[in-house]
py3Dmol code that shows the C-alpha trace and the ligand (Angstrom):
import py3Dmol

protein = """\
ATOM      1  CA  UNK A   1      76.228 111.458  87.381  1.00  0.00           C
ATOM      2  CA  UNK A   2      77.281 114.610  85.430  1.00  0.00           C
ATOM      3  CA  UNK A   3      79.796 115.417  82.832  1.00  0.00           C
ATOM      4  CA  UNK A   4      83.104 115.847  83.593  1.00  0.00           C
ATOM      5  CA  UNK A   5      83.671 118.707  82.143  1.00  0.00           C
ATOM      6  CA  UNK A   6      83.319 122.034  84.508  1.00  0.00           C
ATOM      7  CA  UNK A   7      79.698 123.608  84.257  1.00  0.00           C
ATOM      8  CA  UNK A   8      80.659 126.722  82.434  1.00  0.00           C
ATOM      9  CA  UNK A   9      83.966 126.864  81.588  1.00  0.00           C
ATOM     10  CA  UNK A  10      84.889 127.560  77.943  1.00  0.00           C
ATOM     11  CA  UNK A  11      85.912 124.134  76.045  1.00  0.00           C
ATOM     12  CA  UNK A  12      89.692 123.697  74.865  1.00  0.00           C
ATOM     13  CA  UNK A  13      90.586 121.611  71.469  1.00  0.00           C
ATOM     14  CA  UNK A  14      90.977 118.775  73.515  1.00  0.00           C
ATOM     15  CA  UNK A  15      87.748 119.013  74.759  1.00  0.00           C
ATOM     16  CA  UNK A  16      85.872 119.781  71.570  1.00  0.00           C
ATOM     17  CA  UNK A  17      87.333 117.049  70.040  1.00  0.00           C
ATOM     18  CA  UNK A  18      86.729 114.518  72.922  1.00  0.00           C
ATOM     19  CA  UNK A  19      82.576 115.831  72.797  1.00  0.00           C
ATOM     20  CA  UNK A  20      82.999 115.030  68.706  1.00  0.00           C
ATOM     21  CA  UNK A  21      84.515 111.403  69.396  1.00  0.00           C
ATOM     22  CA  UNK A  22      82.502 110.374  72.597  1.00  0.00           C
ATOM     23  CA  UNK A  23      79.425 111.266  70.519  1.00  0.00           C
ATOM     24  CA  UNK A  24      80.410 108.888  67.922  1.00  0.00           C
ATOM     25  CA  UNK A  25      81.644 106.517  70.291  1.00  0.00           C
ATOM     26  CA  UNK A  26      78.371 106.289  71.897  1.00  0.00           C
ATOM     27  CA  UNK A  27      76.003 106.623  69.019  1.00  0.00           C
ATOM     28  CA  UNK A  28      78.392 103.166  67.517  1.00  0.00           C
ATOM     29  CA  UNK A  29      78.184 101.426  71.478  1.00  0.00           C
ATOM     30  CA  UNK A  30      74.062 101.925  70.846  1.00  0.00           C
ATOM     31  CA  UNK A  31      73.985 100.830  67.328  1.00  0.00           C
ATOM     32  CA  UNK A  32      76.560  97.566  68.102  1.00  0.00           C
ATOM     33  CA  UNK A  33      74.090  96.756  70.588  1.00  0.00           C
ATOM     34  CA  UNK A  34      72.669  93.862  69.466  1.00  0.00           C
ATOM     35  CA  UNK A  35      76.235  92.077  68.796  1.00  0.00           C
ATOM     36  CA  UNK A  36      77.617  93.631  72.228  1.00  0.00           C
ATOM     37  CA  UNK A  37      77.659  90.006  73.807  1.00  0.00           C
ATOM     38  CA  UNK A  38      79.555  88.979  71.102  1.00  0.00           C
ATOM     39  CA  UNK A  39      81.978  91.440  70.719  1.00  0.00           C
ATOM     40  CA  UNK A  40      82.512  91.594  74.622  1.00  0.00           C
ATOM     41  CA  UNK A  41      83.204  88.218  74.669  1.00  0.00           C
ATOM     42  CA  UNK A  42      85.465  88.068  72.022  1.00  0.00           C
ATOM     43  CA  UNK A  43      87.039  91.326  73.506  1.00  0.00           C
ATOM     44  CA  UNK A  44      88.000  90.144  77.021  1.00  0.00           C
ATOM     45  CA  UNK A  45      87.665  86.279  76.248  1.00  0.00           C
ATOM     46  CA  UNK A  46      85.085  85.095  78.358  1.00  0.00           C
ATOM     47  CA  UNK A  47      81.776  83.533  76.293  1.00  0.00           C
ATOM     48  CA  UNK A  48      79.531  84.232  80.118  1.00  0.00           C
ATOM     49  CA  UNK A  49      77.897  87.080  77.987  1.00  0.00           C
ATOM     50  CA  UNK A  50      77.091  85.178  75.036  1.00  0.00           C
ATOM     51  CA  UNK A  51      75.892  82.498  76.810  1.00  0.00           C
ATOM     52  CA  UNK A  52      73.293  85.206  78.918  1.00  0.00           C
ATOM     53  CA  UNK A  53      72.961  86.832  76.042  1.00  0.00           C
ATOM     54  CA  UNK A  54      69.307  88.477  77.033  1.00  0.00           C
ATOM     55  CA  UNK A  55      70.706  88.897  80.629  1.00  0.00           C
ATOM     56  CA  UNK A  56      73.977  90.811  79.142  1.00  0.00           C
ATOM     57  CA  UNK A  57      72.027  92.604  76.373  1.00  0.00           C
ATOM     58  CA  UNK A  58      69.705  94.580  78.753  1.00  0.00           C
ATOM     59  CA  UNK A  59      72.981  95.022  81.053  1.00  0.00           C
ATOM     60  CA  UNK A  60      75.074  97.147  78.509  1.00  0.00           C
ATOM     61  CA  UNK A  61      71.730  99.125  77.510  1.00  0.00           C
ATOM     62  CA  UNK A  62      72.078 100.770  81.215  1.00  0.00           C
ATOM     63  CA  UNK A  63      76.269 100.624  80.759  1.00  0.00           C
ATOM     64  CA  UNK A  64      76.289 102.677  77.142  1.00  0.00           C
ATOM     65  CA  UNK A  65      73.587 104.872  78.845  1.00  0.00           C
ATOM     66  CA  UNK A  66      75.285 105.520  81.857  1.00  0.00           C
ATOM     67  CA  UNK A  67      78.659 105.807  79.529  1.00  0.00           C
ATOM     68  CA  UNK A  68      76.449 108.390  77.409  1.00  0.00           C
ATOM     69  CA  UNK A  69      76.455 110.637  80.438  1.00  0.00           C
ATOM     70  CA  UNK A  70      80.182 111.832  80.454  1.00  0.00           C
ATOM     71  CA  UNK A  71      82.677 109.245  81.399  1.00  0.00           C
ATOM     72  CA  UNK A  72      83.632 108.941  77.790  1.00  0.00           C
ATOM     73  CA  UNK A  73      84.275 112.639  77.098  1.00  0.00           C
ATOM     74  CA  UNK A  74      86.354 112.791  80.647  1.00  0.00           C
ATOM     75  CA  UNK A  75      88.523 109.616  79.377  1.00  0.00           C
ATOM     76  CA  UNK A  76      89.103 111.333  76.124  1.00  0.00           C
ATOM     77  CA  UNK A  77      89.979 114.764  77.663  1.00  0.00           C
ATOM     78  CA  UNK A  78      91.244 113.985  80.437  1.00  0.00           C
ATOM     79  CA  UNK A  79      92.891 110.479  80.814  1.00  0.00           C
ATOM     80  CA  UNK A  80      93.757 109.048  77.626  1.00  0.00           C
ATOM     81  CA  UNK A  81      97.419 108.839  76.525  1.00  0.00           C
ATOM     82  CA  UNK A  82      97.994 111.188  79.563  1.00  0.00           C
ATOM     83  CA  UNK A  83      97.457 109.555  83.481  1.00  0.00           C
ATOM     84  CA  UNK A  84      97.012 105.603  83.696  1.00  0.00           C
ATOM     85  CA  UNK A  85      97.230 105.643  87.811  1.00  0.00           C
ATOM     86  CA  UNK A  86      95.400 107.603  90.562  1.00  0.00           C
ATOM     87  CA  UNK A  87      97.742 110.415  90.931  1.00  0.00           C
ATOM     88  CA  UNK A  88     100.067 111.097  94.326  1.00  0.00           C
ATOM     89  CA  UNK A  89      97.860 113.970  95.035  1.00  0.00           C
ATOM     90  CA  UNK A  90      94.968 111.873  96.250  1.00  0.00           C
ATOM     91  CA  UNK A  91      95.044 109.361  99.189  1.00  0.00           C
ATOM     92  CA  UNK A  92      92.523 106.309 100.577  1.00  0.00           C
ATOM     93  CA  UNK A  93      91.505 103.136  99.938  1.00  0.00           C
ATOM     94  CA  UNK A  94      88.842 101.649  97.714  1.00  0.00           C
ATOM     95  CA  UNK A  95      86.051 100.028 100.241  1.00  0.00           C
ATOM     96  CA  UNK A  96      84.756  98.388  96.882  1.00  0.00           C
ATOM     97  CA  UNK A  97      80.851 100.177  97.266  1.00  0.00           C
ATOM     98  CA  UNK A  98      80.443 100.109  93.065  1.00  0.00           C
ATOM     99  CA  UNK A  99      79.401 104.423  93.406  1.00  0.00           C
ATOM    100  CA  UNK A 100      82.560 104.901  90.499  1.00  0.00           C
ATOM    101  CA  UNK A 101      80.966 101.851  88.691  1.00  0.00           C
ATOM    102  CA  UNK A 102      79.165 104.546  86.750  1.00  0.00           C
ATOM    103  CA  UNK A 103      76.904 104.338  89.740  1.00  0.00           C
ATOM    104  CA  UNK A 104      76.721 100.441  89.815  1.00  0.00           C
ATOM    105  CA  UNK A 105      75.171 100.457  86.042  1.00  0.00           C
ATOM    106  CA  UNK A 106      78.447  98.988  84.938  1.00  0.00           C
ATOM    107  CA  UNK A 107      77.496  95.912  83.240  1.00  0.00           C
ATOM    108  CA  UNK A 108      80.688  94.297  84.465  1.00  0.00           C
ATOM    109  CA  UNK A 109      80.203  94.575  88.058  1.00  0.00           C
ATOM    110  CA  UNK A 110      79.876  91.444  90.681  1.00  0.00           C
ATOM    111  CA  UNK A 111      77.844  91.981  93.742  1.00  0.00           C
ATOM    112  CA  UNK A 112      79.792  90.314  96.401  1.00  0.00           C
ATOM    113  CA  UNK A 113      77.128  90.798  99.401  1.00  0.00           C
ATOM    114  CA  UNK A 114      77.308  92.937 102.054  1.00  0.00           C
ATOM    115  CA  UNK A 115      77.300  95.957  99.624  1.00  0.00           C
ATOM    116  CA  UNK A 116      80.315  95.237  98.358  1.00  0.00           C
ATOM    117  CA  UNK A 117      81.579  94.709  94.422  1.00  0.00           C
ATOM    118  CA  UNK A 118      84.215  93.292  92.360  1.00  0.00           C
ATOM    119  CA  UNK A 119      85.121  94.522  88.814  1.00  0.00           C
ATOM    120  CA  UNK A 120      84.583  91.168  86.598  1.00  0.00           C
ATOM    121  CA  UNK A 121      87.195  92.549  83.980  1.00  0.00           C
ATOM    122  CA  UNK A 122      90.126  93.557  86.688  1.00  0.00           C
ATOM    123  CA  UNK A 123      92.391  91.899  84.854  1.00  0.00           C
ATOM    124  CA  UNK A 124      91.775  92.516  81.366  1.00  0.00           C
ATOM    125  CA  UNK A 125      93.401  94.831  78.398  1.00  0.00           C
ATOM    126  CA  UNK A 126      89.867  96.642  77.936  1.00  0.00           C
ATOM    127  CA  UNK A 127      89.978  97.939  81.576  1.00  0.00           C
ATOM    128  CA  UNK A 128      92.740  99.675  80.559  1.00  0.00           C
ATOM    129  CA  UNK A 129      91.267 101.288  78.067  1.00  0.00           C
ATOM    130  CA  UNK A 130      88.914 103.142  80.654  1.00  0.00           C
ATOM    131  CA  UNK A 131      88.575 105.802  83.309  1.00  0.00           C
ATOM    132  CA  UNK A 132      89.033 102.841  86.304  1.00  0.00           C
ATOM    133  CA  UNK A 133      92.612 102.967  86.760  1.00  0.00           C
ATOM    134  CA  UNK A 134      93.154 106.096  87.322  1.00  0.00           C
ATOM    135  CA  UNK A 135      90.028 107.065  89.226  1.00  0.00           C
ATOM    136  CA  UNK A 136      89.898 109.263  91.499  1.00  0.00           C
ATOM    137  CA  UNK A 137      91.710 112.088  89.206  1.00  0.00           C
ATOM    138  CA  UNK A 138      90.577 114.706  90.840  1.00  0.00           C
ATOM    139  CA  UNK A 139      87.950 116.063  93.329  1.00  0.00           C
ATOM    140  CA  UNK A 140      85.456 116.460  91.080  1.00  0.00           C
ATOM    141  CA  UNK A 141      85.735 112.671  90.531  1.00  0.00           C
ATOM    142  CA  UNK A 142      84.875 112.046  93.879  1.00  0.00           C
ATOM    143  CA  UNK A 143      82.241 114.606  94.393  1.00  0.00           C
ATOM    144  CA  UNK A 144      80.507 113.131  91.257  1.00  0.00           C
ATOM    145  CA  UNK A 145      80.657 109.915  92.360  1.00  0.00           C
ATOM    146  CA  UNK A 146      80.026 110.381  96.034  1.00  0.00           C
ATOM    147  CA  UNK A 147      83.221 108.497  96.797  1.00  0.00           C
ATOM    148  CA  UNK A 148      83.166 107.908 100.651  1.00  0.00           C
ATOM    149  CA  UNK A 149      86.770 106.447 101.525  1.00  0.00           C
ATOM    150  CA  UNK A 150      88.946 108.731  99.240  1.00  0.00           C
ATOM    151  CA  UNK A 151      89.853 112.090  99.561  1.00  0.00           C
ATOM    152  CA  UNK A 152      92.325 115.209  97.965  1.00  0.00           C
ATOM    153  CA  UNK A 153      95.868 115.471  99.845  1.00  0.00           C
ATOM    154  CA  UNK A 154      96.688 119.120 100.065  1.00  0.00           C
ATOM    155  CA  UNK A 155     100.126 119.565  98.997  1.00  0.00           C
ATOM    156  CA  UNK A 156     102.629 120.466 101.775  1.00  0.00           C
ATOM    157  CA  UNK A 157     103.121 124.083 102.526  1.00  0.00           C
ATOM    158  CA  UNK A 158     106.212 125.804 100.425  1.00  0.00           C
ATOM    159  CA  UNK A 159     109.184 125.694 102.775  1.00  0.00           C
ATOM    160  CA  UNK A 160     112.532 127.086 102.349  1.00  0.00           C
ATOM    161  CA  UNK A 161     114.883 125.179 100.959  1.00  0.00           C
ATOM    162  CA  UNK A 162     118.531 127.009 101.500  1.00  0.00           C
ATOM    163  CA  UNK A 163     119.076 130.358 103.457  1.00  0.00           C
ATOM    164  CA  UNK A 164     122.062 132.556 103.218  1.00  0.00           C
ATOM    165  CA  UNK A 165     123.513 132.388 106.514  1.00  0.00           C
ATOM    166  CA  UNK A 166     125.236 135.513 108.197  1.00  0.00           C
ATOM    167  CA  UNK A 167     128.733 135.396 110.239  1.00  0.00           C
ATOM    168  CA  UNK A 168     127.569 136.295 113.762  1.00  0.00           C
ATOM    169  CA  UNK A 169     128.092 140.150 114.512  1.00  0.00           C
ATOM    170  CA  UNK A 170     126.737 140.512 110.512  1.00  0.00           C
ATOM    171  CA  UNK A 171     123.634 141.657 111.053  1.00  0.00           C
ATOM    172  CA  UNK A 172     121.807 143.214 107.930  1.00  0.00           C
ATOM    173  CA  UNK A 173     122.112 147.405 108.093  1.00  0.00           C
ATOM    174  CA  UNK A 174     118.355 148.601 109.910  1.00  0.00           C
ATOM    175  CA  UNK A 175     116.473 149.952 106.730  1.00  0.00           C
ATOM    176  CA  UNK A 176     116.805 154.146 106.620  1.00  0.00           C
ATOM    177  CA  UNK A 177     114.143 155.976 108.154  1.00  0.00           C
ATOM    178  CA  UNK A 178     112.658 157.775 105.601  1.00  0.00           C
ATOM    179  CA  UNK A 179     110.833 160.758 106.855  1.00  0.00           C
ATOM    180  CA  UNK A 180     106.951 160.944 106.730  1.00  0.00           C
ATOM    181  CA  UNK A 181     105.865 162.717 103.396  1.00  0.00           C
ATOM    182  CA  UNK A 182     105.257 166.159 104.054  1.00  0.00           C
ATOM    183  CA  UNK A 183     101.740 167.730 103.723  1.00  0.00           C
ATOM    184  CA  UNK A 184     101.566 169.920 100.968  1.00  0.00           C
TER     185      UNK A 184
END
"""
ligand_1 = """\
8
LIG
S 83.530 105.053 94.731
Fe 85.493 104.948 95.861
S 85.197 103.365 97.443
Fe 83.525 103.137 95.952
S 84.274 101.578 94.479
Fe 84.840 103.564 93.651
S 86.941 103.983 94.422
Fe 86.060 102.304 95.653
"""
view = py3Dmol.view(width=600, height=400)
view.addModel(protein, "pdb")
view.setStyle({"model": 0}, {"cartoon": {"style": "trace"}})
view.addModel(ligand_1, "xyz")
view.setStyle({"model": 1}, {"stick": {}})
view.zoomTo()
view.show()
């Protein structure tokens, strides 16, 4: 997985300040560790992860790691408080393979057999607070992510709209001939 930022390009305010706040966010996600079971299962009100605790614990180790690689700097730069659904230039269906999962180390995800997984939070308020809804943005979301059911819509070519139309026997003057510059 790679960030979501373009290799390269110059960072905007935005983006500065989402690498600032990600940091932090992830550097808190590593030192919470410990209490994550606890938290989580306060958070989206299901005590399964305090009851596994040592299952759960070693679980979010790979999540905040995987988190640590750039999903939380795209969410801060490029979905928060701005897109909350996958937007109408992108088309396809989810076949549910768990690559946008941050490649299946989401500590949330069910296996469901046959390759196949759920989300175990679908319904929650913390989802929303993610990158899920709204995935794919962009290609670049699917390239990362090796998506293999959706794709980018190219929009529809530029047509015209209204035309002046003539009175037959109105044909438009033929343009002057202008005479070939002369050699000097
Ligand atoms: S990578 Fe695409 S097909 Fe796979 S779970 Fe995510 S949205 Fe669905």
């Amino acid at each position: 997985m790679s960030s979501a930022f373009p290799l390269g390009a110059p960072l905007g305010v935005r983006e500065r300040i989402a690498v600032a706040l990600a940091a932090l966010f992830n550097a808190a996600c590593f030192l919470l560790l410990p209490v994550m079971p606890l938290i989580v299962s306060v958070l989206v009100w299901d005590s399964r992860y305090l009851r596994r605790y040592g299952h759960y614990f070693v679980k979010f180790v790979e999540h905040f790691k995987a988190l640590r690689e750039g999903p939380v700097r795209h969410y801060l730069a490029d979905v928060f408080l701005q897109v909350r659904e996958v937007p109408a230039t992108i088309a396809g269906h989810c076949v549910q393979c768990g690559n946008c999962c941050l490649d299946k180390r989401c500590a949330f995800l069910q296996p469901l057999g046959d390759g196949k997984f759920a989300c175990g939070i679908f319904h929650s308020t913390v989802r929303r607070f993610s990158n899920c809804g709204s995935f794919p943005l962009h290609a670049r979301d699917i390239e990362r992510y090796q998506c293999p059911s959706y794709f980018v819509v190219r929009p529809a070519a530029q047509t015209v709209l209204w035309m002046p139309t003539r009175p037959p026997g109105q044909n438009p003057p033929a343009p002057a001939q202008t005479p070939p510059p002369s050699i000097q």
